[in-house]
C-alpha positions, 0 to 999 in steps of 0.5 A: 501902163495907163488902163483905157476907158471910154468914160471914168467917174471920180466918185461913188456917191448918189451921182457918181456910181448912178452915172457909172451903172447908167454909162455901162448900161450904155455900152461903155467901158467904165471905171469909177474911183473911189476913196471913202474907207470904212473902218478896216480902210477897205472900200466905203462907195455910197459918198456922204449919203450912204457913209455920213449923211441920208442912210445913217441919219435915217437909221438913228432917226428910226431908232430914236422914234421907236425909243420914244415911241415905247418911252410915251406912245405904246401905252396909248395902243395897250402895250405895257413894257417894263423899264425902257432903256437905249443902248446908244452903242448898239444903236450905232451899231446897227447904223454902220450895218445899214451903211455897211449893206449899202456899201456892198449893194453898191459894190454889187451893182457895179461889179453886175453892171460891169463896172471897173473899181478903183478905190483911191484919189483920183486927180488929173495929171494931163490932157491927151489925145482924145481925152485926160490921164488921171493918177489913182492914189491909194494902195494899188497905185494906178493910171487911167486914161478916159476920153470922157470924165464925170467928176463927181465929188460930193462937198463938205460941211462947212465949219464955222471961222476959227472953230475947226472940227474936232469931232469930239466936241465941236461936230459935223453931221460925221461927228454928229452921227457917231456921239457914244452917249446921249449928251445932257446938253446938246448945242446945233448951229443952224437949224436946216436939214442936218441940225434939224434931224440929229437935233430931233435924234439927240432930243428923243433920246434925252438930251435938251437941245438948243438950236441957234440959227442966224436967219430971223424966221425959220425954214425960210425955204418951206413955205411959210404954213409948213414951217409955222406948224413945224416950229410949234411941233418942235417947240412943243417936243422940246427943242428950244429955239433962238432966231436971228443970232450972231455967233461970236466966240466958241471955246471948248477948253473943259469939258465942254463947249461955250458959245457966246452970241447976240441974240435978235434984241442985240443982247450978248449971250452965252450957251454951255453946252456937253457938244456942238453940232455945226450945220451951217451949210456945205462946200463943194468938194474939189480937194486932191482933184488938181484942177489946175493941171487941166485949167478946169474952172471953178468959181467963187466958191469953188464949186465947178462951174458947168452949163444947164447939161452939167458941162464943165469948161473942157471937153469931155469933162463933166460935173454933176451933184454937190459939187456944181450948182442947185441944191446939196440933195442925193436924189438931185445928184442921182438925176444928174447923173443918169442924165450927162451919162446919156448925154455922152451916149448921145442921148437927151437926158434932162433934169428939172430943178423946178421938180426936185422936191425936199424932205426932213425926216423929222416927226413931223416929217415935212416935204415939199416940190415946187413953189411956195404960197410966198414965192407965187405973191413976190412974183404976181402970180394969180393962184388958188390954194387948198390945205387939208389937215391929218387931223380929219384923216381916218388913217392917221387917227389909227396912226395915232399921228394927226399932225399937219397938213398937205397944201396945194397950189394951183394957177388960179386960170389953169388950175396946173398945179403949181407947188405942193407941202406937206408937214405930217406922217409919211411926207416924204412918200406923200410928196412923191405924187405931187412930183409926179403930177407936176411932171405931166403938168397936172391939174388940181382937179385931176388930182381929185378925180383920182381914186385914192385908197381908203383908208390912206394918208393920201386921201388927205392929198387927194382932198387938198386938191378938192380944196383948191376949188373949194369942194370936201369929200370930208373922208 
């Protein structure tokens, strides 16, 4: 017998159990399927951010910083420690509890909120009166009938043409995120967000890192000063780079794998190395959804397709995160899915793209919201800009991290702020101030007005914004 809800949410991930919570928060009846499994193939909600991406990723960038910290740094503080060693097995043990915790958490929300769980696929079987039946597939078979839908299903890493993962050799950010043992040469195609992070993980730990990406500059999407000052900071850590390659064949006979590529002059090239990351990039995830027995419309690339409110194509059906358009991020997918869920309650839920900002939590970390110094020029638009470095900084000096900078800009007539980037200590906090002021359509100058603590990193915000006029407080 069919089990009724007002709204059902295929997938746990960042948009999909944030729009279940928010649905019963409402005064819905929700459910929402799941079906990541953990290792005992009990329940693993959280999607690929908490399973296989953010949480994880975050975890062995902390402990590969300590380890380096201890390895070079502590001495600087008048630590003395003995022999520094790195348990790699019992660093990844300490990743899959803080997975594990967030799995719980998540499971708690939804059991404090109300929340029906159902761990299995989930697909479409049929339209019906006032709303769609979907089938469960897992160990407790079920079906559900929904009069509202929100699909969010997340998207997958995206391999290269005849090169599968494997997992043991050739990698996705999964296999990326649970390597046994530092490998003494480690191969990363594509140097975003993924290949960046596990790169600077594997590097800390030991391993000599090549990254191979195909664009000819790096960080395309990063305002050219950020990935300029990153790209000296990790050339100089030790990750090597080769920009503007063509990747031809890989082979993994052996013990390891062998990429043949051309490099930017055209000349053909072969890297050996113990194991290879692949981060080209994801691809929306619509697997085992059976869309075609709805007629839910998806596009070229398989993502579904949806207007500016997330709506697909059917009534009462909606999508939002990974597997529609606008960027692969958690937190976007979070915005997402508060917003269609207040929606369906008749409320105005909005999400502004413009406002959603990035992070690398690399050493140095870098973020950025809103647009780039090379954007505002292609466009014509008239504009002012400040930068501020750590290195004049109080509190990063005592941090012993003056690396970077924080950049403003503003229009040039209004002085509204118009994008902030920043590359240093705590970016990804930092960022969040300008995310806030650009949301109140605020100016640099109000900014500099603003008591900031002393001493902080932000001061260094704070004096971005006074550079934009051309004026200094030089904390």
């Amino acid at each position: 017998m069919s089990k009724q809800f007002d709204v059902v949410v295929i997938g746990a991930g960042p948009g999909g159990y944030i729009a279940a919570i928010r649905a019963a928060q409402l005064g819905f009846s929700v459910a929402c399927v799941d079906a990541w499994k953990n290792d005992k193939g009990g329940p693993a909600p959280g999607g690929t951010c908490t399973n296989v991406g953010c949480i994880p990723s975050k975890a062995l960038l902390q402990s590969s910083e300590h380890y380096e910290h201890a390895l070079h740094h502590f001495g600087d503080h008048g630590i003395t420690v003995g022999e520094v060693k790195m348990d790699v097995a019992k660093m990844v043990g300490r990743k899959a509890s803080v997975v594990k915790q967030n799995n719980d958490g998540i499971l708690y929300l939804f059991k404090k909120n109300k929340v029906s769980f159902f761990h299995g696929l989930a697909s479409f079987t049929k339209a019906v009166e006032g709303g769609y039946e979907l089938a469960v597939a897992g160990d407790k078979p079920e079906t559900l009938t929904a009069k509202q839908v929100i699909i969010a299903t997340g998207s997958n890493a995206r391999a290269l043409p005849g090169t599968p993962f494997d997992e043991e050799k050739v990698l996705s950010n999964d296999g990326a995120l649970r390597i046994g043992a530092v490998p003494a040469k480690l191969g990363v195609i594509g140097s975003g967000v993924i290949g960046l992070e596990m790169g600077s993980v594997w590097r800390r730990l030991g391993a000599e890192v090549t990254i191979l990406e195909a664009m000819p500059t790096f960080l395309g999407a990063a305002d050219e000063a950020v990935a300029k000052e990153a790209l000296k900071c990790f050339t100089k850590q030790g990750l090597k780079f080769e920009f503007g390659v063509k990747v031809g064949e890989i082979q993994t006979a052996g013990e390891g794998v062998s990429i043949a590529y051309t490099n930017a002059k055209g000349e053909a090239q072969t890297l050996a190395v113990d194991k290879l990351i692949i981060s080209i990039g994801r691809t929306a995830n619509t697997n085992g959804l059976n869309a075609e027995a709805v007629g839910l419309k998806l596009d070229e690339r398989g993502a579904i397709v949806v207007d500016d409110e997330c709506r697909t194509n059917l009534p009462g059906v909606w999508a939002v995160g990974d597997v529609v358009r606008g960027p692969m991020l958690a937190h976007k997918a979070e915005e997402e899915g508060v917003a269609v869920a207040e929606r369906i309650a008749g409320q105005h839920g909005h999400v502004d793209f413009a406002l959603v900002p990035w992070v690398i939590y690399t050493s140095p970390e870098i973020a950025w919201v809103g647009r780039t110094e090379q954007q505002l020029k292609a466009d014509g638009v008239a504009y002012k800009a400040g930068q501020f470095p750590f290195l004049a900084n109080g509190r990063a000096r005592a941090l012993g991290d003056t690396t970077g900078f924080v950049k403003f800009l503003a229009d040039a007539r209004t002085d509204e702020i118009l994008g902030v980037h920043i590359v240093g200590p705590f970016a990804s906090e930092l960022i969040a101030e300008a995310c806030v002021a650009m949301a109140f359509k605020a100016s640099a100058e109000d900014i500099a007005r603003i008591c900031h603590a002393h001493p902080s990193l932000s001061e260094s915000t704070k004096e971005a914004a006074l550079a934009v006029d051309k004026r200094t407080l030089n904390f």
